[in-house]
ChimeraX commands (.cxc) that place a marker at each C-alpha (Angstrom):
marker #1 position 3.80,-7.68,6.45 radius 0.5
marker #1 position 1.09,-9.44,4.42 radius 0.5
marker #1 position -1.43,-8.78,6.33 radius 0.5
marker #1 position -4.79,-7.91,4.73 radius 0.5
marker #1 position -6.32,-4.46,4.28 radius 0.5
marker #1 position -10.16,-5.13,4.81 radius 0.5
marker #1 position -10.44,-8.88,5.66 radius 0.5
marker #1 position -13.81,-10.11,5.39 radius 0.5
marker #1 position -15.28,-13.37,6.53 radius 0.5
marker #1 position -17.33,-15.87,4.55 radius 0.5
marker #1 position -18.21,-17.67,7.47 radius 0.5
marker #1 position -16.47,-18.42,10.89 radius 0.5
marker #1 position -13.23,-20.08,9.47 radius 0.5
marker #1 position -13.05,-18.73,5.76 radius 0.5
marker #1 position -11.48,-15.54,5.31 radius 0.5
marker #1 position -11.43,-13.65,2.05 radius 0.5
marker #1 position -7.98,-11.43,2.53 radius 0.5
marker #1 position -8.11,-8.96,-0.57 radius 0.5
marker #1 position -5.36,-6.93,-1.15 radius 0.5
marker #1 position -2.59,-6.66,1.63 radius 0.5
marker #1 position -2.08,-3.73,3.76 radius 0.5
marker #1 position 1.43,-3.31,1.95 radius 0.5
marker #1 position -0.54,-3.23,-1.66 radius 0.5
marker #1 position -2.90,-0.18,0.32 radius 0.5
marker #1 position -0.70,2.23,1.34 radius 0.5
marker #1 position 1.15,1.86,-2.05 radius 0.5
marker #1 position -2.29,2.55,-3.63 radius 0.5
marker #1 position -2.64,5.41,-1.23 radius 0.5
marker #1 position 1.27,6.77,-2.03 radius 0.5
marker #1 position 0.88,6.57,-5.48 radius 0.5
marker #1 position -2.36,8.61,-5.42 radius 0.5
marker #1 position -0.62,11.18,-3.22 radius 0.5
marker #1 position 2.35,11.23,-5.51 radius 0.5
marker #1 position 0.00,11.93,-8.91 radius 0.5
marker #1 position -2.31,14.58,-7.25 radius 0.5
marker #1 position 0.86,16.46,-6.52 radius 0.5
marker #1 position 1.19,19.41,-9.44 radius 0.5
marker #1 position 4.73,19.36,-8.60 radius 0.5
marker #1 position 5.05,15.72,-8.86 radius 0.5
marker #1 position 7.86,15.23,-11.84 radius 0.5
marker #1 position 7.04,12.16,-13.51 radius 0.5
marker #1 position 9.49,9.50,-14.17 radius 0.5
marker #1 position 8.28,6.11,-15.37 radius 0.5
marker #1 position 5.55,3.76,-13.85 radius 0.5
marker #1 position 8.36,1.63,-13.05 radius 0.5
marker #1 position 9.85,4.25,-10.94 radius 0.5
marker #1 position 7.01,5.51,-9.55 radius 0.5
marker #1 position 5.47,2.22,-8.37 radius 0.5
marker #1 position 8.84,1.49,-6.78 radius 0.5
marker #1 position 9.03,4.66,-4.65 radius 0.5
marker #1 position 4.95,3.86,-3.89 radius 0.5
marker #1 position 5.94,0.35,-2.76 radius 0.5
marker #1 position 9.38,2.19,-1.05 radius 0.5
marker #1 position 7.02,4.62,0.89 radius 0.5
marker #1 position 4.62,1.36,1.97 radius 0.5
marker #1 position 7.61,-0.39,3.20 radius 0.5
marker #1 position 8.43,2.04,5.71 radius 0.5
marker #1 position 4.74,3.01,6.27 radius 0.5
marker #1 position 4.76,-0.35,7.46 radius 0.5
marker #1 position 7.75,-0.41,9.88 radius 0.5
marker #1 position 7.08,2.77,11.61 radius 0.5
marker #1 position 3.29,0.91,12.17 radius 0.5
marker #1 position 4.85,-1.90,13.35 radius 0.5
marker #1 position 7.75,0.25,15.51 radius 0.5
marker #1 position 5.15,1.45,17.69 radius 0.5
marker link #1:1,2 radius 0.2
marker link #1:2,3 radius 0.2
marker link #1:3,4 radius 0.2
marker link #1:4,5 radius 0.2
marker link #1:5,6 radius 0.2
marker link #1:6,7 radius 0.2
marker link #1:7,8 radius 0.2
marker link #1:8,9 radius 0.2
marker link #1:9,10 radius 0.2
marker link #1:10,11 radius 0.2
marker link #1:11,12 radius 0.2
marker link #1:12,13 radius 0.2
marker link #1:13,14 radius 0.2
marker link #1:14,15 radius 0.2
marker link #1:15,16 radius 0.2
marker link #1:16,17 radius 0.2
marker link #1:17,18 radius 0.2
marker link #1:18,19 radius 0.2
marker link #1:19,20 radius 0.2
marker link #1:20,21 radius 0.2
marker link #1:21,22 radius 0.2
marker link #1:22,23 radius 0.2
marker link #1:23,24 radius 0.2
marker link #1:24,25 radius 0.2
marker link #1:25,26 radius 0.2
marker link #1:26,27 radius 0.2
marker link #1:27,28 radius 0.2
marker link #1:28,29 radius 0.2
marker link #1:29,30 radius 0.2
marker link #1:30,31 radius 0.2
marker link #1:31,32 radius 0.2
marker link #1:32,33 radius 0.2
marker link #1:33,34 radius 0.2
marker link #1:34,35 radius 0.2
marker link #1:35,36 radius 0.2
marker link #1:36,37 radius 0.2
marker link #1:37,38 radius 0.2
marker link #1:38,39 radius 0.2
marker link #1:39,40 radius 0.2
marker link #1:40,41 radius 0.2
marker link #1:41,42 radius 0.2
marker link #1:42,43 radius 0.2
marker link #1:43,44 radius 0.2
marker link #1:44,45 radius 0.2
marker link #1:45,46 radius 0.2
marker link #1:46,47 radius 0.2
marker link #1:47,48 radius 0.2
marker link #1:48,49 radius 0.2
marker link #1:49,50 radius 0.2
marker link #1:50,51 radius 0.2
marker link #1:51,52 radius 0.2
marker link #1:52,53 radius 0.2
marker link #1:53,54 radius 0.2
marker link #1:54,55 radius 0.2
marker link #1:55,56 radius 0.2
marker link #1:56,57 radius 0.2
marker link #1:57,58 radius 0.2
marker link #1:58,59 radius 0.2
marker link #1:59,60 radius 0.2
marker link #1:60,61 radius 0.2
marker link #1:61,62 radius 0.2
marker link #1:62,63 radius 0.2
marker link #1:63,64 radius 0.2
marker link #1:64,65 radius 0.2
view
């Protein structure tokens, strides 16, 4: 579930992860979620929960294949 978004390698052993794939499609929900007009605001709190809520299960259907 950690797994990283856009590993890169600094040489043939050392990877440099970034953020995880989980912290991604959060980004990627959230963005959705604010460039929605209809989108009713509730608090950063909230909205970064149902983000992380959406990644979650972005996740398991990936992984459900």
């Amino acid at each position: 579930m950690n797994q990283p978004a856009f590993p890169t390698w600094n040489n043939k052993d050392d990877i440099a992860e970034g953020m995880t794939l989980r912290d991604f499609f959060a980004a990627a929900a959230l963005q959705g979620m604010y460039a929605n007009p209809h989108h009713r605001y509730c608090t950063h709190h909230a909205d970064a929960f149902e983000a992380y809520a959406m990644a979650d299960v972005m996740l398991k259907e990936r992984n459900d294949e």
